[in-house]
C-alpha positions as CSV (number, residue, x, y, z in Angstrom):
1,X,77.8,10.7,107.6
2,X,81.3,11.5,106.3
3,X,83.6,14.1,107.6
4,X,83.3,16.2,104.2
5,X,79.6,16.8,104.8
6,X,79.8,17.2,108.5
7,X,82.2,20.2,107.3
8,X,80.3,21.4,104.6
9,X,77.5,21.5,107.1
10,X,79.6,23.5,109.7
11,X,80.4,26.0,107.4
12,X,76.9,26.1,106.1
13,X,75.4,27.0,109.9
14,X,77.8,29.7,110.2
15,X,77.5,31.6,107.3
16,X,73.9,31.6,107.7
17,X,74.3,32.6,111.7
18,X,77.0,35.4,110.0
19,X,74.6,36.5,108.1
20,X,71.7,36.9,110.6
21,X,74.3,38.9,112.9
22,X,75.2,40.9,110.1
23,X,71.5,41.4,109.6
24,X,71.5,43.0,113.2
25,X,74.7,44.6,112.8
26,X,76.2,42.9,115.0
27,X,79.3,41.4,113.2
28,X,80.9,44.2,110.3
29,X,80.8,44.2,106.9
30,X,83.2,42.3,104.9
31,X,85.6,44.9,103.0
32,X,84.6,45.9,99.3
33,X,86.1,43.1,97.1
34,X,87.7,45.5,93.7
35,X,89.9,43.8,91.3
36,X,93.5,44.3,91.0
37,X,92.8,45.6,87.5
38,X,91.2,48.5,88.6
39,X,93.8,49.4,91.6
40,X,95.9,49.2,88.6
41,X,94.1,51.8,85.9
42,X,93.0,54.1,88.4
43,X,94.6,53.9,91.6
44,X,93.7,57.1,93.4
45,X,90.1,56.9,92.6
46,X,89.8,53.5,93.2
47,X,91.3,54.2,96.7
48,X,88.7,57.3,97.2
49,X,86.0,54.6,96.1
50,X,87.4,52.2,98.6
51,X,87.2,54.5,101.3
52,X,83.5,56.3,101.0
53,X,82.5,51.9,100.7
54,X,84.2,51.8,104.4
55,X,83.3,55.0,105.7
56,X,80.3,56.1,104.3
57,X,78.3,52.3,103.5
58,X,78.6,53.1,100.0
59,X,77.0,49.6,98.6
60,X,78.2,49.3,95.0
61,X,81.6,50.2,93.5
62,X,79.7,51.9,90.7
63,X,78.0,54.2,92.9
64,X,81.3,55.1,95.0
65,X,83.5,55.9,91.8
66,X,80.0,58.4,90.4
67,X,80.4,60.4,93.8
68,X,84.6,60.6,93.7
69,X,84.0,61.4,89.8
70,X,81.3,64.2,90.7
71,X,83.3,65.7,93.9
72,X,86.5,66.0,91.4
73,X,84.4,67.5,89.0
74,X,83.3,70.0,91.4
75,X,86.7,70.7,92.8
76,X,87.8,71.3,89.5
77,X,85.3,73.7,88.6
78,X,85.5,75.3,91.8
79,X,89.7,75.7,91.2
80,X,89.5,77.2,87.8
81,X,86.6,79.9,89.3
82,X,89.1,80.6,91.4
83,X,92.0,81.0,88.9
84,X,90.0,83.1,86.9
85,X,88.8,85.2,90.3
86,X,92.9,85.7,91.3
87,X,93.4,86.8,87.2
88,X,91.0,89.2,87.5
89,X,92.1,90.5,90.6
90,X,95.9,90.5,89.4
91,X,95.0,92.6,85.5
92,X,92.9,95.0,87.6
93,X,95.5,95.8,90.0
94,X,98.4,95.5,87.3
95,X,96.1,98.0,85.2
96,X,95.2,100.6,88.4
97,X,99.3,100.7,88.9
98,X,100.0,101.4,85.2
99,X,97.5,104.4,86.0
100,X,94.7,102.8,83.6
101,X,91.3,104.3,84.5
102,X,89.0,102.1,82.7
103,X,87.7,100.1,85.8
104,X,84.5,101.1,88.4
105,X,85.4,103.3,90.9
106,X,89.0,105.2,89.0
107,X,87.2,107.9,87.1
108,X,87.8,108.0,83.1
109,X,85.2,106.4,81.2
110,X,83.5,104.9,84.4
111,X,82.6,108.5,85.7
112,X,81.1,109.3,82.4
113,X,77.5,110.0,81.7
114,X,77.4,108.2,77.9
115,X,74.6,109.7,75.9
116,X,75.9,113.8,76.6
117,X,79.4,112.8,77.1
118,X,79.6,115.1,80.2
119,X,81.5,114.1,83.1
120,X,79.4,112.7,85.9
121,X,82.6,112.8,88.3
122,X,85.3,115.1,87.5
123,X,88.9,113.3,87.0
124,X,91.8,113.3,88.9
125,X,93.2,117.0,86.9
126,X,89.6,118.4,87.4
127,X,88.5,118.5,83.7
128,X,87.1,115.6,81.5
129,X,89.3,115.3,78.7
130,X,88.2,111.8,77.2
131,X,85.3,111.9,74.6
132,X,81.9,109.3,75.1
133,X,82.9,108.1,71.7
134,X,87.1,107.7,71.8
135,X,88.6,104.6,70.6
136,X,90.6,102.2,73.2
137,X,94.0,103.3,71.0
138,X,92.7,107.3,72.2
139,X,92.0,106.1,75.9
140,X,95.4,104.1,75.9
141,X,97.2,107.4,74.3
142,X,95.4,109.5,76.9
143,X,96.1,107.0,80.1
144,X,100.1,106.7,79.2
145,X,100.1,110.8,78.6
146,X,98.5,111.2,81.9
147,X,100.5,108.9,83.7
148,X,104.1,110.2,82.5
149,X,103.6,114.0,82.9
150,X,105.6,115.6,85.9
């Protein structure tokens, strides 16, 4: 027998007793092979990809990138909602400082019962004074009178 096969035979028997320890779990898993390209075009997902391959015994690459794809998908939903949330809460308290009473819980058209037109809440100078039907230019004209008077 020749020394190249007597090699080729050694390293034969050991990867096939690797592989039945691996089989067991008793010898880890070789690290995810990805391509240089990749690391190249994309490196922060490919590195989130790497890591849920160790961490999480993700099998295939293509399965890894799908879940860092979805989770940044969700995290960028979730950061507009809140955007929009801190908008919303930002006009509503610009507008109750500006002395605007067209949100729940302020009086104006809020308090207002909308088929008589009668005041279901009496406003802050005790008489209803804006009409079911008034235009937002009248309920503007009427907020900014309210709010400048002495």
């Amino acid at each position: 027998m020749s020394l190249s096969a007597a090699v080729l035979f050694d390293r034969a028997l050991k990867q096939t007793r690797r592989a039945a320890l691996r089989e067991q779990g008793l010898v880890p898993r070789p690290l995810p092979q990805i391509r240089i390209v990749r690391w190249m075009r994309a490196p922060r997902e490919t590195y989130r990809a790497w890591s849920l391959m160790l961490l999480e015994g993700v099998r295939s690459l293509d399965e890894a990138v799908d879940e860092v794809r979805e989770d940044k998908r969700q995290k960028d939903a979730a950061r507009l909602r809140r955007r929009e949330q801190e908008r919303m809460e930002r006009a509503q308290l610009k507008a109750i400082s500006r002395g605007h009473r067209g949100f729940v819980g302020r009086g104006g058209l809020a308090g207002r019962d909308a088929g008589s037109g009668a005041c279901l809440r009496p406003s802050l100078r005790g008489a209803c004074h804006i009409r079911a039907g008034a235009t937002a230019r009248t309920l503007t004209s009427v907020t900014s009178a309210r709010t400048h008077r002495f």
